[in-house]
C-alpha positions in Angstrom: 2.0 24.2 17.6 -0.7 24.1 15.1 -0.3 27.4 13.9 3.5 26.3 13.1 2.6 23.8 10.9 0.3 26.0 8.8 2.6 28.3 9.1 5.4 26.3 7.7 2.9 24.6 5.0 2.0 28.4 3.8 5.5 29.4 3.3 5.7 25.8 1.1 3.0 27.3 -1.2 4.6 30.6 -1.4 7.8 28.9 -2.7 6.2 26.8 -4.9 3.8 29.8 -6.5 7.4 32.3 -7.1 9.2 29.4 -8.8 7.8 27.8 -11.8 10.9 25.9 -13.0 11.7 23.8 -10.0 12.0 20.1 -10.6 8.7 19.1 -9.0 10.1 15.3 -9.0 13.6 15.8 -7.5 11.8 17.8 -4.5 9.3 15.7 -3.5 12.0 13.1 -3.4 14.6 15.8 -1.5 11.8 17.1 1.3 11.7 14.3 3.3 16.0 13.6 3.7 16.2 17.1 3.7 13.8 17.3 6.6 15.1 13.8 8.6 19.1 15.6 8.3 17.3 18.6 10.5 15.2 16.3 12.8 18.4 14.5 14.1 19.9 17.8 14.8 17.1 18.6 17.4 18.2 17.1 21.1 16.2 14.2 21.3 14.5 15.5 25.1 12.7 18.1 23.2 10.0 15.6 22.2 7.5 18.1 21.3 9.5 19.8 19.0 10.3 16.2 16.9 7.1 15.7 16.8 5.8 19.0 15.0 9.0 18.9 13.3 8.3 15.8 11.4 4.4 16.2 10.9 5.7 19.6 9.4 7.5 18.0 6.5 5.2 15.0 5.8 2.9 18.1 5.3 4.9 19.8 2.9 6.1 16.9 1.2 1.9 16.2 0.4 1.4 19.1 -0.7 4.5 19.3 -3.2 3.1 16.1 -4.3 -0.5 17.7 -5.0 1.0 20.2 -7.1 2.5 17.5 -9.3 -0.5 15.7 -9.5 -2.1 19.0 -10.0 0.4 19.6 -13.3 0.8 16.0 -14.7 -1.1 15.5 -18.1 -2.3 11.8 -18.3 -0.9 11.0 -22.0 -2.2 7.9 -24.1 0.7 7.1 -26.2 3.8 7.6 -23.9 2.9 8.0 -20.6 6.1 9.2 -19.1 6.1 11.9 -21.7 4.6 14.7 -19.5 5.9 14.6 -16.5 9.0 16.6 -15.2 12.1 14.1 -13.8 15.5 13.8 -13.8 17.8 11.2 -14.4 22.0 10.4 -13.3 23.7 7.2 -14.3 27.3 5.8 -13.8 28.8 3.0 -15.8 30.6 0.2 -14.4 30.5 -4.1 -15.0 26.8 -2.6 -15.4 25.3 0.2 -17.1 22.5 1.8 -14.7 20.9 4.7 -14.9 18.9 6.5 -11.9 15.7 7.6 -13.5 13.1 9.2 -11.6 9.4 9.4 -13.4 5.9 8.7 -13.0 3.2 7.6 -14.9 -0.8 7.1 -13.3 0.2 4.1 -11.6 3.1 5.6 -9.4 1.4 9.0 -9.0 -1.7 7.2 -7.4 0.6 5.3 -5.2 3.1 8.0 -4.4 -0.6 9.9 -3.3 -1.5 6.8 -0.9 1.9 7.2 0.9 2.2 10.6 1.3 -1.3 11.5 2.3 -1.0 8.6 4.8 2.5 9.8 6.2 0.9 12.8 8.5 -1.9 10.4 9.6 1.0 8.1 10.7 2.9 11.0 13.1 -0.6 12.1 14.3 -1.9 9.1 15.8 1.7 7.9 17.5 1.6 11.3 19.1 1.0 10.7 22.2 1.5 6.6 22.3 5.3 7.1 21.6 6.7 8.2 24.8 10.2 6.7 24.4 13.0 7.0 21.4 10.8 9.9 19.4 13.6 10.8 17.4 14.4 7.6 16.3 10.6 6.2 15.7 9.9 9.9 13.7 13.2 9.6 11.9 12.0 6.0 10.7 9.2 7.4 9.3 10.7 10.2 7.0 13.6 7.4 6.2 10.6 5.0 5.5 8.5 7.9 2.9 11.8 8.4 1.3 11.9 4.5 0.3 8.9 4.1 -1.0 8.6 7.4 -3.1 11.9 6.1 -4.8 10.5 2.6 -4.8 7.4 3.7 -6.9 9.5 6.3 -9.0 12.3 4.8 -10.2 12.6 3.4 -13.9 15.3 1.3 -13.5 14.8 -2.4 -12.5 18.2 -2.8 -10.2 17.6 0.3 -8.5 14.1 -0.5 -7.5 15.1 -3.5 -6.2 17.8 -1.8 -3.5 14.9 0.5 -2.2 12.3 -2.8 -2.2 14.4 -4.2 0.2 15.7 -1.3 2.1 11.9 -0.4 2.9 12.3 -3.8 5.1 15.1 -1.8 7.5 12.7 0.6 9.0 9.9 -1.8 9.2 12.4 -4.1 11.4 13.1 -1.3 13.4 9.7 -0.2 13.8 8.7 -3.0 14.9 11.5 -3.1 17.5 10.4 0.2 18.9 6.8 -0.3 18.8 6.3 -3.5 19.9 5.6 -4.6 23.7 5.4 -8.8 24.0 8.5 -10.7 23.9 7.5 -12.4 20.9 8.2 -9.1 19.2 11.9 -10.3 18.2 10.7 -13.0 16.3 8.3 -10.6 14.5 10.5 -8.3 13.2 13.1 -11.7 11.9 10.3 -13.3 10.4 9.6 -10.1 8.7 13.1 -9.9 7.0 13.4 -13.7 6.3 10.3 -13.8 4.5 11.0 -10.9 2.5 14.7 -11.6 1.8 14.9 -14.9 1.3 11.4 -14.4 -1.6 13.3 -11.1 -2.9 16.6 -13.2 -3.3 15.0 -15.0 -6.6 15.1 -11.9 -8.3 18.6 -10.9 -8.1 20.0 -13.7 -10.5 16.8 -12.8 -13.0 17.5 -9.4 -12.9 21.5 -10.3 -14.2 20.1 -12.6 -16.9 17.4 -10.0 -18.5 20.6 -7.3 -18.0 22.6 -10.2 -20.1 20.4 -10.2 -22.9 18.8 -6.6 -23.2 22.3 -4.3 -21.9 20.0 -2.5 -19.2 17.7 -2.8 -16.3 15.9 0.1 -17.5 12.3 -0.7 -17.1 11.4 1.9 -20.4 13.9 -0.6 -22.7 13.0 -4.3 -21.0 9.3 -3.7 -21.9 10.3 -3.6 -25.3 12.4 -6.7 -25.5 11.2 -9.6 -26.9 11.6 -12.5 -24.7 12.1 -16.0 -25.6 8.6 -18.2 -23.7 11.4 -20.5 -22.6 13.3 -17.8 -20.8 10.4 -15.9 -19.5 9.0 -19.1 -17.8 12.2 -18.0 -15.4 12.2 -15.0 -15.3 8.6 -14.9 -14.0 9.1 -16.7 -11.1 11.7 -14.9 -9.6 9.8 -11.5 -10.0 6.9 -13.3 -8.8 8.2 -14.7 -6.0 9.4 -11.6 -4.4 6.1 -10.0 -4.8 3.7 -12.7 -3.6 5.9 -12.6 -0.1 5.2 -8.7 0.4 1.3 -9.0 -0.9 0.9 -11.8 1.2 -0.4 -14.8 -1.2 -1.1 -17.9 0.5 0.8 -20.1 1.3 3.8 -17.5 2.4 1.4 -14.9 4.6 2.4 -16.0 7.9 4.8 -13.0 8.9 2.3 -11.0 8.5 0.3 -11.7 11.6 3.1 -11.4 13.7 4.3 -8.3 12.6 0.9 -6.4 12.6 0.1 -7.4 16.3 3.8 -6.3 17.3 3.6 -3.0 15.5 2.6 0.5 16.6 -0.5 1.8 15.5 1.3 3.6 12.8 3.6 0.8 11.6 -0.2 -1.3 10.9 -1.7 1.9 8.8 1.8 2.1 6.8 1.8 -1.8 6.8 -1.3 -2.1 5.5 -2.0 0.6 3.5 1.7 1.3 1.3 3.9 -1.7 2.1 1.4 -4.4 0.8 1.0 -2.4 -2.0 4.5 -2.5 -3.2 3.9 -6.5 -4.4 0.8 -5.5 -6.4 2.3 -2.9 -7.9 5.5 -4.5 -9.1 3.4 -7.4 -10.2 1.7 -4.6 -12.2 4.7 -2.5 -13.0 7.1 -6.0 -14.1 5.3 -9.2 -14.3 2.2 -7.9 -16.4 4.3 -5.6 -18.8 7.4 -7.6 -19.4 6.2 -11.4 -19.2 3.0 -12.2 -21.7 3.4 -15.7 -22.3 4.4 -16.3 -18.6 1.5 -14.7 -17.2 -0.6 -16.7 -19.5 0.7 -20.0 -18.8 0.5 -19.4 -14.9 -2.7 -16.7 -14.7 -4.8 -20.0 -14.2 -2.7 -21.6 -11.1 -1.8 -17.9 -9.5 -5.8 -17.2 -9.7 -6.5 -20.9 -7.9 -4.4 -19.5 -5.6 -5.5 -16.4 -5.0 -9.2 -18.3 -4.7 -7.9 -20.5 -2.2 -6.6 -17.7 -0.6 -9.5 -15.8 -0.3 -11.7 -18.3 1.0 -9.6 -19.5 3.8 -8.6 -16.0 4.9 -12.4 -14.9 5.1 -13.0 -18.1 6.9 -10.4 -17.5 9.2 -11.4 -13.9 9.7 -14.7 -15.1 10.7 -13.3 -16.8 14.2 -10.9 -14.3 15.3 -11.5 -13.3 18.6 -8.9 -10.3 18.2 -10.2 -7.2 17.1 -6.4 -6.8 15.5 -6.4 -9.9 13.8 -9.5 -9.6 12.6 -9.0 -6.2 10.7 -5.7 -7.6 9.4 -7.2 -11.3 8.0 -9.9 -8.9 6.1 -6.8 -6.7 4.6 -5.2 -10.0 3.3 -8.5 -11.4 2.4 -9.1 -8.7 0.2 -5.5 -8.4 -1.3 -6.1 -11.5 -2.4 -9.3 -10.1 -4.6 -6.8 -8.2 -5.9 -4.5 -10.7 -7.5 -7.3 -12.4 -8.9 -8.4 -9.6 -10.9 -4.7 -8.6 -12.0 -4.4 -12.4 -13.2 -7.4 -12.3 -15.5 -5.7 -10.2 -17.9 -8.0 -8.3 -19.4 -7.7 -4.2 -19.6 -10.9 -3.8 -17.1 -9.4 -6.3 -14.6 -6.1 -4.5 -14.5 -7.8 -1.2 -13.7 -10.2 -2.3 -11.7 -7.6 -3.9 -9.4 -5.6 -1.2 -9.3 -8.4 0.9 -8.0 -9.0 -1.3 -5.6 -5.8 -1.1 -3.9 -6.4 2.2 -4.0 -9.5 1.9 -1.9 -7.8 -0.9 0.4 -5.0 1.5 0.7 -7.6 4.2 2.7 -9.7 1.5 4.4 -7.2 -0.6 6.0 -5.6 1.9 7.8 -8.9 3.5 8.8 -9.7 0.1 10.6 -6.1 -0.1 12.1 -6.5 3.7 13.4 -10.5 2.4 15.0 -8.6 -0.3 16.7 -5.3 1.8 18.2 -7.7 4.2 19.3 -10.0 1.8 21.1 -6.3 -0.3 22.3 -5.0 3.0 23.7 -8.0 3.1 26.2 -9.1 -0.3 27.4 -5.6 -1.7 26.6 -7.3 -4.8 25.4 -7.8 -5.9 21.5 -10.1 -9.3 22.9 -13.7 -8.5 21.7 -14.9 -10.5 24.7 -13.9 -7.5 27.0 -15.5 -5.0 24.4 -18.8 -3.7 23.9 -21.4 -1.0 25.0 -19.3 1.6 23.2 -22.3 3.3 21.3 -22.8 5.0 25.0 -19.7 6.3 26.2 -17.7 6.9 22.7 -20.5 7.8 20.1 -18.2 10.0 17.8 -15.7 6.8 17.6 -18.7 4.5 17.1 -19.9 6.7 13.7 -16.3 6.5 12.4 -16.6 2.7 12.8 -19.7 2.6 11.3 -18.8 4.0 8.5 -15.6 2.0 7.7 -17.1 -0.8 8.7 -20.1 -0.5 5.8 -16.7 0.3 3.5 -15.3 -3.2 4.6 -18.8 -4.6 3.3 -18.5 -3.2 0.0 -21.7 -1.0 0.7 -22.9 1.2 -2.1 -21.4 4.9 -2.6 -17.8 3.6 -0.8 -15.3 3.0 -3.5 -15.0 -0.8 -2.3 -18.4 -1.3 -3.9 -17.6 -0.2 -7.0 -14.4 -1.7 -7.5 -15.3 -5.6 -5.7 -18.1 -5.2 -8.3 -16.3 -4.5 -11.5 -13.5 -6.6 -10.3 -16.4 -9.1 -9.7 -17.4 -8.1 -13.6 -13.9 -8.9 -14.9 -13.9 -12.1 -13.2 -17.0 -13.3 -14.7 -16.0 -12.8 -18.3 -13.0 -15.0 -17.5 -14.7 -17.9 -16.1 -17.9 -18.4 -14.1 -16.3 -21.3 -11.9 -13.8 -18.3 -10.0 -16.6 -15.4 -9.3 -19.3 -18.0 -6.9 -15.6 -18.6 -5.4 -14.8 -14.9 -5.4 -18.6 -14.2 -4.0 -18.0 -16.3 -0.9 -15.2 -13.1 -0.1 -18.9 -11.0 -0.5 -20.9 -13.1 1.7 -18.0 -13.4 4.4 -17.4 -9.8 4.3 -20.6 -8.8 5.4 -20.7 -11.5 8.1 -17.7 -10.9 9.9 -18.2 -6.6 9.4 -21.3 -6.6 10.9 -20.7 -9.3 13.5 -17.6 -7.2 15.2 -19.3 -4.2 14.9 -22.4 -5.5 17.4 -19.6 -7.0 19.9 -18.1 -3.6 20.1 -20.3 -1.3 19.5 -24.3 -2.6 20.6 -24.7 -4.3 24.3 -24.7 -3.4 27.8 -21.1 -1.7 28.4 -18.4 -3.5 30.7 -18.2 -2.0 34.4 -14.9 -1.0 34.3 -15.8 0.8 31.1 -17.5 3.7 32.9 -14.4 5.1 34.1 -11.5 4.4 31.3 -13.4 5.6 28.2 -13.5 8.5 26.5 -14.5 9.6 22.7 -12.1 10.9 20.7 -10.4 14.2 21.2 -9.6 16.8 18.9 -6.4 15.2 17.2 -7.7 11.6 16.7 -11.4 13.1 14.9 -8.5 15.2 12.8 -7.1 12.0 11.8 -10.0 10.3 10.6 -11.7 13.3 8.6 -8.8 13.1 5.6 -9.9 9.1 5.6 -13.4 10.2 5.5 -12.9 12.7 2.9 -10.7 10.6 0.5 -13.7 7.8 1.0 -16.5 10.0 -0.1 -14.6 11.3 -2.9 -13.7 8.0 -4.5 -17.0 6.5 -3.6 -18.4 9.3 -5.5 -16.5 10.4 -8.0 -14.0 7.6 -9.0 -13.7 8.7 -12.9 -11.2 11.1 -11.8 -8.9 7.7 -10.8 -9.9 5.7 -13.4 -9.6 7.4 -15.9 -6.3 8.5 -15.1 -5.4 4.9 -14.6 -6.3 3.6 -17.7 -3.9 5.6 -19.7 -1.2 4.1 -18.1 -2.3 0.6 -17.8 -3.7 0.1 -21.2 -0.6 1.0 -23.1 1.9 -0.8 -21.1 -0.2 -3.9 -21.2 -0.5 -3.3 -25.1 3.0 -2.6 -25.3 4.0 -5.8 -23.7 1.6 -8.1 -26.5 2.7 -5.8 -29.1 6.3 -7.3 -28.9 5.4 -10.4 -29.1 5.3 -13.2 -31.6 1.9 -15.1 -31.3 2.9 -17.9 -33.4 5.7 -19.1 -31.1 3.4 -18.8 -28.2 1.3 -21.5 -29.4 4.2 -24.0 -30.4 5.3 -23.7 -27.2 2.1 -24.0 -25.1 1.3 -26.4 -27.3 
């Protein structure tokens, strides 16, 4: 099996080394569909098959995507200048134009979700028994969606992939999940989404009213009346603060991560919650000025607000689940409150920090599937001892667990500080709130650890445990790896990131007209 895959990746390479003047872009969008119309032509009883089948092509499709990386030029002054797309358009009552490109922001992000893709086939390899086809076909659909979803210029047409990246998540959930309540999850999933992505529709028709286009490389130029972008804020915003979660409208997410597979949580967690930061990044931050400086000071309360509640309610889980998941929010919410400062360090620094969120949180979801899969228990009453009988497992929770502390050398420590940095040049008041996310971190880190880990083992214990084997240690080492190398080398993000972010954030002040700003604030 194993030597099919390399054996399929190597003839990739080859292909890619004899032709120079492929569209890089178009393929890495093309692998995946091409690869789902092939996996529902294999008879859905050869299991194995669908399974090496689909862990074949999120293979290839990472590695297309490392030669991209490999040949895109990070450019100061335009930076979708460099990189290799392609557009189509059609004209009708609107004039849209299907542009595929990527600048830092979308390449780091495309990166997350692709190198998290095989991780995602691996560890539901042997915990999806039933419907393979269908669960490994959700995945590929699933890739495809969010590669378009961070590629695409054009406003409209990154909204019809936002919310078709909902579809497979409802099914997921379907699939994976085993308590009745499961239903309910996967509704509350949609309504949440759909009812917060709904605002944006009618803003998206008035921006097209006034500028001609959606096209995200013409709005940011448009000079936008403070009255108008008031508006036009909130219903971007709102559709982005569902899928981040912000408090007060996080509470689907609970109930869909406890329904979901092992694989929906680390796609969940570590890509789909990063679709709201990054179009508040991508929209909000580059088109609305004036907006985000009339509501950075409430979205930054609420982010605060959010960030001590969720820390405090992480400290009394008694699910090992819920507790991993409370953390993810918890520090998502660190997130928005160094995008609101405003400031060109805050911006990257966030940024980064989803970027080490998007490793860590899935690392913590894989800890707890493979612990689940054995004691089929997620209670931390009914866990401990494990330092005994799974030592290997109990090293890779270590070592996650010091990257949920924000331990020096992990690439949380670095950004929580310089996020911590930005938010103390804004206002002193908001980083002793933000520090209580610090203090709390550690606390609750440390404190599941020693339930799970330290103490006398339970007596059935003895008989259902085992360390990993061989396919679950090969699922944490690319976690590992991608930890270590951000911890230790993070210029090779950041300064890729701040070519991007800088000039749009400059381009979006530079259209402005400061005068009317204050006469209207004023």
């Amino acid at each position: 099996m194993w030597f099919l895959v390399l054996s399929l990746c190597g003839l990739g390479a080859a292909f890619l080394a004899n032709f120079q003047n492929i569209n890089l872009l178009a393929y890495v969008l093309g692998t995946p569909l091409v690869g789902l119309v092939i996996l529902c032509m294999i008879p859905s009883t050869m299991t194995k098959l669908i399974r090496v089948w689909a862990l074949t092509v999120t293979i290839i499709t990472l590695l297309l995507c490392m030669v991209l990386w490999a040949n895109y030029t990070p450019c100061a002054t335009e930076p979708f200048a460099s990189v290799v797309g392609f557009s189509a358009g059609w004209q009708g009552l609107v004039l849209v134009r299907l542009e595929f490109g990527i600048d830092s922001l979308s390449l780091w992000m495309v990166l997350l979700t692709l190198a998290l893709m095989p991780l995602a086939v691996l560890c539901s390899w042997t915990t999806i028994t039933s419907n393979v086809s269908a669960f490994m076909s959700l995945l590929l659909v699933l890739e495809s969606f969010l590669f378009g979803a961070f590629t695409l210029l054009d406003l409209l047409c990154f909204y019809v992939l936002y919310e078709c990246s909902l579809l497979p998540m409802f099914l997921l959930i379907g699939l994976g999940g085993s308590r009745p309540r499961k239903v309910r999850a996967a509704y509350l999933l949609v309504l949440y989404t759909l009812v917060g992505s709904l605002a944006m529709l009618p803003c998206m028709l008035l921006m097209w009213s006034q500028a001609g286009s959606t096209s995200f490389m013409l709005l940011v130029h448009e000079s936008w009346e403070p009255s108008r972008q008031l508006v036009l804020w909130w219903g971007l915003f709102l559709a982005f603060a569902v899928k981040v979660p912000m408090i007060p409208v996080h509470l689907w997410l609970p109930e869909a991560h406890v329904e979901l597979s092992t694989a929906g949580s680390v796609l969940l967690a570590g890509v789909l919650l990063k679709l709201g930061t990054y179009g508040l990044l991508r929209f909000n931050l580059s088109l609305f000025s004036y907006a985000n400086a009339y509501y950075g000071p409430l979205i930054m309360c609420l982010s605060l607000i959010g960030l001590i509640y969720l820390s405090l309610s992480t400290l009394r889980q008694v699910d090992l689940k819920k507790l991993v998941l409370y953390s993810s929010i918890a520090h998502m919410s660190m997130v928005t409150l160094a995008l609101f400062t405003m400031s060109d360090l805050g911006l990257i620094l966030a940024t980064f920090l989803m970027l080490a969120h998007g490793i860590l949180s899935p690392a913590l979801f894989l800890c707890v599937g493979a612990l689940y899969d054995r004691t089929h228990t997620k209670a931390l009453k009914y866990l401990g001892g494990l330092l005994t009988l799974m030592p290997l497992f109990s090293i890779m929770l270590f070592i996650f667990s010091l990257c949920n502390m924000a331990m020096p050398l992990t690439p949380n420590f670095l950004a929580e500080f310089l996020c911590l940095c930005s938010i103390f040049a804004h206002n002193t008041v908001l980083l002793a709130g933000a520090l209580i996310l610090v203090i709390l971190a550690l606390a609750y880190s440390m404190w599941a650890y020693a339930r799970v880990v330290h103490g006398m083992p339970k007596p059935y214990a003895f008989e259902l445990l085992t360390d990993l084997n061989r396919r679950e240690f090969w699922t944490f080492v690319p976690l590992i790896l991608m930890t270590l190398w951000l911890g230790l080398k993070p210029n090779a993000v950041l300064d890729s990131l701040s070519s991007s972010l800088i000039y749009w954030h400059q381009a979006s002040l530079a259209v402005k007209d400061p005068a009317s700003w204050a006469l209207a604030l004023l």
